[in-house]
C-alpha positions as CSV (number, residue, x, y, z in Angstrom):
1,X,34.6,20.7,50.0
2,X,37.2,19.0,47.4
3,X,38.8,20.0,44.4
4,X,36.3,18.5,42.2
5,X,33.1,19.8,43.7
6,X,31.3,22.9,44.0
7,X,30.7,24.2,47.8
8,X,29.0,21.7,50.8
9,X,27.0,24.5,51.1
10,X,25.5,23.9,47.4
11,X,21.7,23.1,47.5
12,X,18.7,22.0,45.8
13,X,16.1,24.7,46.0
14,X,12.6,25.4,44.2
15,X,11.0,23.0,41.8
16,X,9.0,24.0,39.1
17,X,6.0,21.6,37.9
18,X,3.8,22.0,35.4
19,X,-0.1,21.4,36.5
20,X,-3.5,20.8,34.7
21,X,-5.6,21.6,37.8
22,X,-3.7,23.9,40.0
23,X,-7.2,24.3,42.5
24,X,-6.6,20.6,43.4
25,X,-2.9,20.3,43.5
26,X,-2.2,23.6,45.2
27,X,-4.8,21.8,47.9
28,X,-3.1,18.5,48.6
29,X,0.6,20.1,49.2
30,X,-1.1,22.4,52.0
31,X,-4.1,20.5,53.3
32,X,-1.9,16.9,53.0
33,X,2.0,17.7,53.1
34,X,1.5,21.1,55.0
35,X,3.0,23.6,53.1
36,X,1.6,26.7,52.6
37,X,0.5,29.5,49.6
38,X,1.7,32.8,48.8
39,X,-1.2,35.5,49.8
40,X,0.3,37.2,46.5
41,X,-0.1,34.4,43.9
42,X,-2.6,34.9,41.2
43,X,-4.7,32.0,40.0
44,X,-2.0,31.0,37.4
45,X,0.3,29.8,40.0
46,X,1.0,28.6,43.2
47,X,4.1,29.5,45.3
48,X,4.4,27.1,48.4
49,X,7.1,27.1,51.0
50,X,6.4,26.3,55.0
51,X,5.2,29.9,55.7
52,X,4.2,31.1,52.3
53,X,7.3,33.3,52.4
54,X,10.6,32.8,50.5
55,X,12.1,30.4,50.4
56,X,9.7,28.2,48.2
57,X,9.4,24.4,47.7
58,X,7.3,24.8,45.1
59,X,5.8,26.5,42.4
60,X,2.8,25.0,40.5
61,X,2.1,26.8,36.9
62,X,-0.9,25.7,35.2
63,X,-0.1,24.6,31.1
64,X,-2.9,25.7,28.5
65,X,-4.0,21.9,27.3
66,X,-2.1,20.1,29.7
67,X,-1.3,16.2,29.2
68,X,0.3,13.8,31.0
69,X,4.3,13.1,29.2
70,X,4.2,10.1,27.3
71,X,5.5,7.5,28.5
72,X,9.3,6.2,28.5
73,X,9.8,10.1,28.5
74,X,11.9,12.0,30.5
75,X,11.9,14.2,32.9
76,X,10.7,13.8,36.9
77,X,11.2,10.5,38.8
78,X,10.6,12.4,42.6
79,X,10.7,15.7,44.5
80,X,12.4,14.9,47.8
81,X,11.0,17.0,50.7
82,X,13.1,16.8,53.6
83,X,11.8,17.0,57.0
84,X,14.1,18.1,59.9
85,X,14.1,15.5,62.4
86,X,12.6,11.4,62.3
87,X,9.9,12.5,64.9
88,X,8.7,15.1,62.6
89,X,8.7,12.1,59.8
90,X,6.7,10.0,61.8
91,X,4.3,12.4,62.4
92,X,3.4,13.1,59.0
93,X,3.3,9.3,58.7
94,X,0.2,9.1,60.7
95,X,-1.2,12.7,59.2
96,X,-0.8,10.9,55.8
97,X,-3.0,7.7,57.2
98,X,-5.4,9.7,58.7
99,X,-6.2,11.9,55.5
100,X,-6.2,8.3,53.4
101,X,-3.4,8.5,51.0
102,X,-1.7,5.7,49.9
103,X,2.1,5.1,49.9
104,X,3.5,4.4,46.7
105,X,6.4,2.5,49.1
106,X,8.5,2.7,52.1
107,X,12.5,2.1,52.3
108,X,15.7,2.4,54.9
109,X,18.0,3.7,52.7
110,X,20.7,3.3,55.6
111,X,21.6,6.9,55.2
112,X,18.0,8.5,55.8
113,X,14.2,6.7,55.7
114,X,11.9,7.5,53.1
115,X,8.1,7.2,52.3
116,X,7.3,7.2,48.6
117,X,4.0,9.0,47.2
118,X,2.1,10.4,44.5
119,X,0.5,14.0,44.1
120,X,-2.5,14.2,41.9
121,X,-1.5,14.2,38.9
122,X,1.2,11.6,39.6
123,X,4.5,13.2,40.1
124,X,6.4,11.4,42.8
125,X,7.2,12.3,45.7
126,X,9.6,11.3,48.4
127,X,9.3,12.4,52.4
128,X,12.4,11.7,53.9
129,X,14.7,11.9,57.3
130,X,18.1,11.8,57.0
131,X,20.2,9.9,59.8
132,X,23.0,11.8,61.2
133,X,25.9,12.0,59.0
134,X,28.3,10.1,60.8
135,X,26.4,7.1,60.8
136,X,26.1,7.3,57.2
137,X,28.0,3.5,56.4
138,X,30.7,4.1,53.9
139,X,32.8,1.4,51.8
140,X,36.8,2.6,49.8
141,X,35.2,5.7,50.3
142,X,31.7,6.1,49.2
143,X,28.6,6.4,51.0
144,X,26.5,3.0,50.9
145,X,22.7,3.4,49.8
146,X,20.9,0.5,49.6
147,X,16.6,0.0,49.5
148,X,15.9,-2.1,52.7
149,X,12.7,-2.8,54.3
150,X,11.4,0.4,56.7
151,X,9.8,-0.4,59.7
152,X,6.8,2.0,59.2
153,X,5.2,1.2,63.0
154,X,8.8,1.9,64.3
155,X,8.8,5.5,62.6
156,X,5.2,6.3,63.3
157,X,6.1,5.9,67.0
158,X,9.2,8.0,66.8
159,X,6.4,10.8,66.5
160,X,5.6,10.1,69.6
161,X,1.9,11.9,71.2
162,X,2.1,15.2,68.6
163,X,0.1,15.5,66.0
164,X,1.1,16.8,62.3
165,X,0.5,20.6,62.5
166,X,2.0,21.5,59.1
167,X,5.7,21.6,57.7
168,X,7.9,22.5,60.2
169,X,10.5,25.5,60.0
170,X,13.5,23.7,57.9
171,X,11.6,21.7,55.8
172,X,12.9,21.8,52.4
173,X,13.9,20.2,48.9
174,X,16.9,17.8,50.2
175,X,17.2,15.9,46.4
176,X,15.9,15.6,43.1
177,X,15.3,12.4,41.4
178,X,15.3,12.3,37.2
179,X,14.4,10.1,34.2
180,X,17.2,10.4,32.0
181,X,17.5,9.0,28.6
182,X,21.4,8.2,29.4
183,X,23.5,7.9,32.4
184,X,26.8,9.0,30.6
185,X,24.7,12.1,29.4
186,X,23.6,12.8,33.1
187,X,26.7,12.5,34.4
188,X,28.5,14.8,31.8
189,X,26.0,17.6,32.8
190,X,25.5,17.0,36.5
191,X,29.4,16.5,36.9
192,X,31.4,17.9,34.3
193,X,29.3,21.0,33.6
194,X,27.3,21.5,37.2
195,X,30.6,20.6,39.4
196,X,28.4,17.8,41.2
197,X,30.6,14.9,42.5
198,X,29.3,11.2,41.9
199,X,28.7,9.7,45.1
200,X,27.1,6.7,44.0
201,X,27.7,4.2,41.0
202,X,26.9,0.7,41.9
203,X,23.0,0.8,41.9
204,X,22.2,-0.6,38.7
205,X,20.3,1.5,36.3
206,X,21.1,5.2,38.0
207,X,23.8,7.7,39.5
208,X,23.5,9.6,42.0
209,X,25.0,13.3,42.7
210,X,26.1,16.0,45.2
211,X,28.6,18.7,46.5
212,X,29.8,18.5,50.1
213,X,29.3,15.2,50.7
214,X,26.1,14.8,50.7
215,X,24.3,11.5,50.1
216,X,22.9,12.9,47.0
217,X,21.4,16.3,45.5
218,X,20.6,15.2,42.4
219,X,19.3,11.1,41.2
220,X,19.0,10.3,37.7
221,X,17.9,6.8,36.6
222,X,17.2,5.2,33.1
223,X,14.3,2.4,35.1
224,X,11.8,3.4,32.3
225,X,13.5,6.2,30.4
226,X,16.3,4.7,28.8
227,X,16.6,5.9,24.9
228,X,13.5,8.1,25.8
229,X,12.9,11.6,24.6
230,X,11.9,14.6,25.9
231,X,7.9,15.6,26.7
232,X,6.4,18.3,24.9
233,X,6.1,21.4,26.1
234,X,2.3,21.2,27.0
235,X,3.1,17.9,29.3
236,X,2.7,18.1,33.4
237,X,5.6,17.4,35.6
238,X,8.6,19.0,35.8
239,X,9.0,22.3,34.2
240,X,12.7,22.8,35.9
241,X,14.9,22.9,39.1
242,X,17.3,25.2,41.0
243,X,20.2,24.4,42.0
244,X,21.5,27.2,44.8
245,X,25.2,27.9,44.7
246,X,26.3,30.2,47.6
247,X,29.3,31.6,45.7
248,X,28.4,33.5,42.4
249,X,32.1,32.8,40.8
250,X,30.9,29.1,40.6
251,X,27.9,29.6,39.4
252,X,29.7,31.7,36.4
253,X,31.9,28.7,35.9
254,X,29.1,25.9,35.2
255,X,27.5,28.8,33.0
256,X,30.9,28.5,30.9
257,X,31.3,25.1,31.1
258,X,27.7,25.0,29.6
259,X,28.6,27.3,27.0
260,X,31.9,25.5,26.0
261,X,29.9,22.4,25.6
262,X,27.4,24.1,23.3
263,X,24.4,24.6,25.8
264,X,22.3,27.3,25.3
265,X,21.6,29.5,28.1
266,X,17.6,29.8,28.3
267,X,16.7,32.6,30.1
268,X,19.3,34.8,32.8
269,X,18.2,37.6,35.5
270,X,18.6,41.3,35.3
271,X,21.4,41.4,37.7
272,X,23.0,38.0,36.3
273,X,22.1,35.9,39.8
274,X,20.7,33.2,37.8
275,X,20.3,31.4,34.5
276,X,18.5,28.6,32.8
277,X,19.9,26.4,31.5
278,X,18.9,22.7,29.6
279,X,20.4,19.3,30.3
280,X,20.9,16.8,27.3
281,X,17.5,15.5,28.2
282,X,15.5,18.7,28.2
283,X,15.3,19.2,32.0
284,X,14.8,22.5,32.8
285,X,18.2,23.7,35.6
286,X,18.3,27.0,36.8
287,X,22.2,28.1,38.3
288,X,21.2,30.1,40.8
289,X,24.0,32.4,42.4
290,X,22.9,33.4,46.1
291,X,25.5,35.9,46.2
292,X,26.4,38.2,43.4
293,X,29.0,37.2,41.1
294,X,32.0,38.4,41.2
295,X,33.8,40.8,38.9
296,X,34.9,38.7,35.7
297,X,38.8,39.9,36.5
298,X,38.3,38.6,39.4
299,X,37.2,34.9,38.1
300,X,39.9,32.3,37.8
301,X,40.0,30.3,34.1
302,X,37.3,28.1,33.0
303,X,38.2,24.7,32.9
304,X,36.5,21.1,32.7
305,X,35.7,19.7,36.1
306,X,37.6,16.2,36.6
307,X,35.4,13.2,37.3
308,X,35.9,11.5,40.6
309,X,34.9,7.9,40.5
């Protein structure tokens, strides 16, 4: 942990999306990515984690006269689902052929190795191993991420002679990717207000954030958003995202950084463990506290969090 960024314990946790046809969707991320359903969820929604017990992945909410968002709007650019291990990566490789779906693309990011998707109503999606941290190439200090070539027989060996049997125990969000209208917005919400530390600046068109040292947590990017606006409230896609902070005084301090920059808080729960909150692009961020917060006397001074570059 440094001075500038919240704990390395600081996570992404569920992600909210907003669904047309929630028989279909709720059936491709069990039947094809594995997760599994609440027994408990009515036929409004669809909780999904690896057990269908907390914690969740996902939650799927149907919209009365859903649309796709316009285009040039923002909002989602990928979930990330992280798998535990490359052999467990591999193996949904092959799961993935054998059902028929199609990659969107493939990449060795250096610092993990992804496969790029689409769900069925075309949110994307990104399956990904990490590499161990210590290989993770650095340069004046900062982790290098590039977009190389992946060598997808190379991974789908790495399974080696198991077949995909579903998400394994640890699978879980590991990032976030966003269509942002501007980067200096994004990074005066993800970093000044949210704590996050920039870990990456020199891939052209996007930032990329996190807390700990983590290759990244949060991705925003203005590829096809840049100038856009917001979708309306009856589009698909994201309808927000949680970030988990395990200490409750820092989750009070983004909520007052948010409110000394003139951000409404949405929506907070009965005991005050988390609150909703809107980026400058509409996105939907719940602070979520994982342990209560502390007393306010017991809270050191607000203050703005100082940009590491």
């Amino acid at each position: 942990m440094t001075e500038t960024s919240n704990d390395a314990a600081a996570s992404i946790g569920r992600v909210r999306l907003h669904v047309a046809d929630l028989t279909s969707m709720a059936r491709f991320y069990c039947d094809v990515l594995g997760l599994r359903r609440a027994p408990d969820d009515d036929g409004r929604s669809a909780r999904l984690s690896v057990d269908g017990r907390p914690p969740f992945l996902f939650e799927l909410e149907v919209v009365a006269g859903a649309t796709r968002p316009p285009k040039g709007s923002t909002g989602l650019y990928h979930s990330a689902i992280l798998l535990p291990s490359r052999a467990r990566l591999g193996r949904l490789l092959r799961h993935l052929a054998r059902c028929g779906v199609a990659l969107d693309g493939a990449s060795d990011h250096l610092v993990s190795e992804a496969l790029y998707l689409r769900d069925p109503e075309g949110n994307g999606l990104e399956l990904y191993a990490d590499r161990p941290r210590e290989t993770w190439p650095r340069r004046d200090d900062a982790i290098v991420m590039t977009s190389e070539p992946l060598d997808l027989d190379a991974l789908a060996a790495a399974g080696g002679e198991d077949r995909w049997n579903g998400a394994p125990a640890g699978t879980r969000i590991g990032h976030i990717h966003l269509r942002v209208a501007a980067l200096d917005r994004a990074e005066a919400f993800y970093n000044r207000i949210v704590g996050f530390d920039v870990t990456l600046r020199a891939y052209p068109g996007a930032l990329f954030f996190s807390a700990g040292g983590y290759h990244h947590h949060i991705g925003a990017n203005v590829w096809g958003s840049a100038g856009g606006s917001r979708p309306p409230g009856t589009a698909t896609g994201l309808g927000s995202f949680s970030i988990l902070l395990p200490d409750g005084r820092e989750a009070a301090q983004v909520v007052r950084r948010a409110e000394a920059a003139g951000l409404a808080i949405e929506a907070k729960s009965a005991r005050g463990h988390a609150v909703l909150l809107r980026d400058w692009d509409g996105i939907g961020v719940e602070i979520v506290a994982e342990a209560a917060p502390a007393d306010q006397a017991d809270q050191p001074a607000a203050g703005p969090v100082p940009r590491r570059s």
